[in-house]
C-alpha positions as CSV (number, residue, x, y, z in Angstrom):
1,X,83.4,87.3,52.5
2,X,86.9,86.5,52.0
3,X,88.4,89.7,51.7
4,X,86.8,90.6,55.5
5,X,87.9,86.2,56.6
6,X,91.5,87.5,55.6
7,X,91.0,91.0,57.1
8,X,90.1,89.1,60.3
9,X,92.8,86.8,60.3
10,X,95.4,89.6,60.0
11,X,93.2,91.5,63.4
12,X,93.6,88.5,65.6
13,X,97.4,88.0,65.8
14,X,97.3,91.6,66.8
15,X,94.8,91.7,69.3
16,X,96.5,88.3,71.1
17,X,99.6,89.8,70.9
18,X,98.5,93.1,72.6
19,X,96.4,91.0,75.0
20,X,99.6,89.0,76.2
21,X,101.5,92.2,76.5
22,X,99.2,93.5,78.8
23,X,99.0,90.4,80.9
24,X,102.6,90.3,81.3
25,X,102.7,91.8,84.7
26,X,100.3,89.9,86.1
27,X,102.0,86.7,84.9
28,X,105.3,88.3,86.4
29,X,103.3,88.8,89.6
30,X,103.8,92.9,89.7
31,X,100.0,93.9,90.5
32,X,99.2,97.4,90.0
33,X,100.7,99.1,93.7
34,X,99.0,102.7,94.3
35,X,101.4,104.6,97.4
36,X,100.5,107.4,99.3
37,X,103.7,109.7,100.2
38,X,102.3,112.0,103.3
39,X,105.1,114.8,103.9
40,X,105.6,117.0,106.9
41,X,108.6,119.1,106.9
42,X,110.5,119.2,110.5
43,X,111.9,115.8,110.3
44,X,113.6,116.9,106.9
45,X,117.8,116.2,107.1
46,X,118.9,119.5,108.2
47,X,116.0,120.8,109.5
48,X,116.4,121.8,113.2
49,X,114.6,125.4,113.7
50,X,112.1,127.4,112.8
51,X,114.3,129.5,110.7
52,X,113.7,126.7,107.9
53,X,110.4,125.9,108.6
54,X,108.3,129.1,108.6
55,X,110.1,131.5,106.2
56,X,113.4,132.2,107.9
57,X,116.7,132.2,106.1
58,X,117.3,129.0,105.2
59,X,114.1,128.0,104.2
60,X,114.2,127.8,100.6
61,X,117.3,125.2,101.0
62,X,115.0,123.3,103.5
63,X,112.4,122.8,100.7
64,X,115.1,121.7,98.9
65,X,116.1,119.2,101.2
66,X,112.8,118.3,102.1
67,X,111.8,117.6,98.3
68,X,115.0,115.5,97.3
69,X,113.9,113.2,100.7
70,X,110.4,112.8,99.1
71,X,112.3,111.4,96.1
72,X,114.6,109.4,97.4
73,X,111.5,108.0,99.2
74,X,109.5,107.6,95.3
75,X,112.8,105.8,94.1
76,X,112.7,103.1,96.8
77,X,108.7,102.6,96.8
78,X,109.5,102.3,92.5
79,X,112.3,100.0,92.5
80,X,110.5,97.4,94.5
81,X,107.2,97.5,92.6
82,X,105.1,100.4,93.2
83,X,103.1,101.8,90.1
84,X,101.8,105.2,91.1
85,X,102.7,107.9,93.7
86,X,100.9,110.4,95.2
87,X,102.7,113.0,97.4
88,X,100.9,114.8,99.9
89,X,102.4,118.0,100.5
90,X,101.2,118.1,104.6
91,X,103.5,121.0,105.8
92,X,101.8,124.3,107.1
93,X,99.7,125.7,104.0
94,X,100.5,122.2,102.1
95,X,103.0,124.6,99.6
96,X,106.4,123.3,101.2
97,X,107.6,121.1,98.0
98,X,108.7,122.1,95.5
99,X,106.4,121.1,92.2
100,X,109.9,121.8,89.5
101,X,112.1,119.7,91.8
102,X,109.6,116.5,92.8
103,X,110.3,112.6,90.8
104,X,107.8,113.3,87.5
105,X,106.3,110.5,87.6
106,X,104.9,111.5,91.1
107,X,101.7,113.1,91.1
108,X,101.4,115.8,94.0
109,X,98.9,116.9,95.9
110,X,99.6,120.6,97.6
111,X,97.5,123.7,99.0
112,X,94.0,123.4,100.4
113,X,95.1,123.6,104.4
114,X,91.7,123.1,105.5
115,X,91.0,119.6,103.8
116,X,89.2,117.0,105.5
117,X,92.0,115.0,107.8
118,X,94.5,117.6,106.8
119,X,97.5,115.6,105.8
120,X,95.9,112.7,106.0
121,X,93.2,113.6,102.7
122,X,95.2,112.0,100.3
123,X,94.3,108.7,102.2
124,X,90.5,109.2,100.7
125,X,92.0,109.1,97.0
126,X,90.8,105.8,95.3
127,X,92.9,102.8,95.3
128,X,95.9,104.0,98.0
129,X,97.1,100.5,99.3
130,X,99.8,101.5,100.9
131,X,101.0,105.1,103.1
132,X,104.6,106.2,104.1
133,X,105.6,109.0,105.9
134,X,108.3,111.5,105.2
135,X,110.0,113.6,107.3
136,X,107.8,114.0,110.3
137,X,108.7,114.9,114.1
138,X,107.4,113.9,116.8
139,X,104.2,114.4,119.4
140,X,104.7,118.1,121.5
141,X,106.4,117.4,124.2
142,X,108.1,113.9,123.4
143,X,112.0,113.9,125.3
144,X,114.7,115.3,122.6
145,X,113.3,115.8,120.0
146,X,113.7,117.6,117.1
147,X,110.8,120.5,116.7
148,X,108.6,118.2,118.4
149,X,104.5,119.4,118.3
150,X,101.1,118.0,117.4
151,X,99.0,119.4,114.7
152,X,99.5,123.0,115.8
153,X,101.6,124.4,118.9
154,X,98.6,124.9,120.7
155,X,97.5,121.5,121.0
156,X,98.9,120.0,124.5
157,X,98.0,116.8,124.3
158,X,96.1,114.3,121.9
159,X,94.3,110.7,122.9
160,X,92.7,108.6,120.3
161,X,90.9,106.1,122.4
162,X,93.3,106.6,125.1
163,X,96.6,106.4,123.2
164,X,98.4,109.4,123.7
165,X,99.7,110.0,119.7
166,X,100.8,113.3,118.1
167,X,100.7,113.9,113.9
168,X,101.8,110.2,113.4
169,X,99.0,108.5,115.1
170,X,96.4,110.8,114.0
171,X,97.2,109.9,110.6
172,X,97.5,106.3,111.5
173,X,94.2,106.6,112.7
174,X,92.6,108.0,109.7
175,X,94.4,105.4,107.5
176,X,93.2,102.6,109.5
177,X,89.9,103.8,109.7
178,X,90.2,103.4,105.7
179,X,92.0,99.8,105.9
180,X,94.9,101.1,104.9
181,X,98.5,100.5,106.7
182,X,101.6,102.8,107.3
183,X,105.1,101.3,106.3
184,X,107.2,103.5,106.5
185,X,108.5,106.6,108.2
186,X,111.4,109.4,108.1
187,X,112.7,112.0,110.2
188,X,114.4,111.7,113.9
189,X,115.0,109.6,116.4
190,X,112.4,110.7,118.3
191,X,109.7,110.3,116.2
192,X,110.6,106.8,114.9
193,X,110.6,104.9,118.2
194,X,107.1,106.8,118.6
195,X,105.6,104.9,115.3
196,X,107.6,101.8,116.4
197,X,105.8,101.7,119.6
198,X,101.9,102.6,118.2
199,X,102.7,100.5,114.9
200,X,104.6,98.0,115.6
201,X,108.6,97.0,115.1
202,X,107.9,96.0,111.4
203,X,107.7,99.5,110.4
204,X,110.6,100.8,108.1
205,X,112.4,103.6,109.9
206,X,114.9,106.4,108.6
207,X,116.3,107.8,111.4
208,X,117.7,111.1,109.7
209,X,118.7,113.4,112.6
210,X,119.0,113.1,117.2
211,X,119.4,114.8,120.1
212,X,122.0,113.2,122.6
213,X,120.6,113.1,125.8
214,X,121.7,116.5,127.8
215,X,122.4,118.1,124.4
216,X,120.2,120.9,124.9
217,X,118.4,120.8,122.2
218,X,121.5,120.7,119.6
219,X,120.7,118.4,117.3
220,X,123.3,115.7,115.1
221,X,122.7,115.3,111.2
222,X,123.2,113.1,108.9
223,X,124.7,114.6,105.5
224,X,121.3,114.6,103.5
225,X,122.7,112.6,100.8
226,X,123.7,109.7,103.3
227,X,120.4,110.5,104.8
228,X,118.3,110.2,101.8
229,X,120.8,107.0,100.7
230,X,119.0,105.0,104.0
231,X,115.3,107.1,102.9
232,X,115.7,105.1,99.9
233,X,117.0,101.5,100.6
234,X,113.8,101.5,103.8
235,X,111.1,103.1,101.5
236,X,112.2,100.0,99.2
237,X,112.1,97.4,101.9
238,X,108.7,99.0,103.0
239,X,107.4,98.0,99.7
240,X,109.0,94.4,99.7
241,X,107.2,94.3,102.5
242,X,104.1,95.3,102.0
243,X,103.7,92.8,98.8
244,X,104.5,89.8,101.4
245,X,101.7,90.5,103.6
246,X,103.9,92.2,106.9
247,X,101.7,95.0,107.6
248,X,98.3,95.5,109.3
249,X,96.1,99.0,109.5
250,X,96.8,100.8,112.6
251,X,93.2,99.0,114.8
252,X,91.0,101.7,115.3
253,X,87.7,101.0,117.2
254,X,83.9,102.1,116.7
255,X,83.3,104.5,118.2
256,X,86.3,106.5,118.3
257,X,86.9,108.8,121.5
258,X,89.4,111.3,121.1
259,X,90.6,113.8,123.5
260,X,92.1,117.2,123.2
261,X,94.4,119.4,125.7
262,X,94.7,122.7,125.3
263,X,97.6,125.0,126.6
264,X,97.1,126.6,129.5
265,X,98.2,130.0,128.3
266,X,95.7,132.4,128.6
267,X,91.7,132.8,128.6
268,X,92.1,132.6,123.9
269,X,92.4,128.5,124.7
270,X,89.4,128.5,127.1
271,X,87.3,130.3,124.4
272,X,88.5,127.3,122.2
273,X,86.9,124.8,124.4
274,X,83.6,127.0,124.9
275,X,83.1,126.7,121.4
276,X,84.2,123.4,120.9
277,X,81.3,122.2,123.0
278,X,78.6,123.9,120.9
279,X,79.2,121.4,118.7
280,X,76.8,118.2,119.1
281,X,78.4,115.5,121.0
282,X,81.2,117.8,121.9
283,X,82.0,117.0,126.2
284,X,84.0,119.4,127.8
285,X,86.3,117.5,130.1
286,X,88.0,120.8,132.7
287,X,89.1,124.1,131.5
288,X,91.0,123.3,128.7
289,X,90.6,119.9,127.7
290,X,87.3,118.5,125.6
291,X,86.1,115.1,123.9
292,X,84.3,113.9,121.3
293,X,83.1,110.2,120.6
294,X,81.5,108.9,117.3
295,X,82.1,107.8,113.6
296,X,86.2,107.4,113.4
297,X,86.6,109.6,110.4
298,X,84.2,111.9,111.6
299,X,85.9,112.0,115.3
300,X,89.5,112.4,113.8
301,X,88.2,115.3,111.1
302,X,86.9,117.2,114.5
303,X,90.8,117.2,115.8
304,X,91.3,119.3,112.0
305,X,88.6,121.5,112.3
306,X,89.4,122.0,115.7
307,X,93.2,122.9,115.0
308,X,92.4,125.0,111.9
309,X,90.5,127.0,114.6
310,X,93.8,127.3,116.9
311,X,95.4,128.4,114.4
312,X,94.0,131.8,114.2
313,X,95.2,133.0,117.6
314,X,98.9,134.4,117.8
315,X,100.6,134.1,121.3
């Protein structure tokens, strides 16, 4: 009995002192913070065509650029307090980052184009508190701006209960059906006074890139390294922010309506609609244009599935 009293007395220091260790941060008030990165790819610094965003010449460098913004955007959301990353890789066929180049204490989440909510899946993922928004562009057909479209370039138009949104409000939508609020967003001009206006003026903006009005359709750059300086510095007041309270999950009502506008480019779009409407609860509103009204997550996965489907017709 005394040899296993003194080999209890020696335990006990031990376990108090590993017990205190691991209360430290909550003493010091730094909870466990879980953010979701969501990147797109056309508000990258230095993106302004196609060339770098489906293959062209300068691609490769683009995914360069586009991955050292998604860090600089780790390194803010770290320094003021976050605990764990995830990076959604939302670009095309979700394979735009590159793995070798990313922050390593990032986890990343890449390929699988047809998950549910498309960019917006990493949302689902257990214990996300918090989403920001890298390098996105703004809603097709939104005045200059850079590379502007929604979801695919055969979407027109998008309403979620009568908003008019493109790729930014969609995921909004989805991350506020989930209670979860966006604080943060890169990429042009364009696009930020779009998430201002559905999200409110407490959002952190990085505006990266513009189009002067009557440029047509040349486009000013910061350097990416001054660019990814101001990712940083508003990823970390995001953060700050987000610990004292500021932000709210974009309000999304039961039951959601959204609409959907097809182009008017040939008889393929029609066809779109005339199958869209086989599915149950599916209206079709004219020629190109259908709705769909019902559980939010369910109504906002239907704009995917829906897209996924565009997607297979080549103009």
């Amino acid at each position: 009995m005394k040899i296993l009293r003194r080999q209890l007395l020696a335990v006990i220091p031990c376990v108090v002192i590993v017990s205190f260790i691991l209360c430290i941060p909550n003493l010091l008030g730094q909870k466990p913070l879980k953010v979701l990165i969501i990147y797109d790819h056309e508000g990258t610094p230095g993106v302004v065509s196609r060339t770098q965003t489906e293959g062209g010449s300068e691609y490769n460098s683009a995914r360069q650029w586009g991955t050292k913004a998604v860090n600089a955007a780790i390194e803010g959301a770290l320094k003021a307090g976050a605990t764990e990353i995830l990076v959604t890789d939302g670009h095309g066929s979700k394979e735009t980052i590159l793995p070798d180049m990313l922050h390593k204490d990032a986890l990343l989440i890449r390929g699988g184009p047809i998950a549910p909510y498309s960019m917006a899946h990493g949302a689902t993922y257990p214990g996300v508190e918090a989403i920001m928004l890298v390098s996105f562009h703004a809603r097709a057909g939104a005045p200059d701006a850079v590379l502007c479209h929604t979801i695919t370039g055969n979407i027109e138009n998008l309403w979620i209960n009568d908003v008019l949104v493109g790729e930014t409000g969609h995921v909004a939508a989805v991350a506020g059906a989930l209670n979860i609020p966006i604080i943060f967003i890169s990429g042009d001009r364009a696009v930020a006074k779009e998430a201002r206006e559905l999200l409110g003026n407490d959002l952190e903006t990085a505006e990266v890139k513009w189009i002067e009005p009557g440029a047509a359709m040349m486009v000013t750059c910061l350097h990416p390294e001054k660019a990814n300086d101001i990712i940083r510095k508003k990823a970390e007041e995001a953060v700050e922010k987000f610990k004292k309270g500021v932000f709210k999950p974009y309000p999304i009502t039961k039951p959601t309506t959204v609409k959907v506008q097809l182009n008017v480019m040939g008889l393929h779009y029609w066809t779109y609609a005339e199958l869209a409407v086989q599915i149950p609860g599916v209206k079709r509103l004219d020629p190109t244009t259908v709705s769909f009204t019902g559980d939010p997550l369910e109504v906002l996965n239907f704009v995917r599935v829906l897209a996924a489907n565009l997607t297979g017709y080549k103009k």
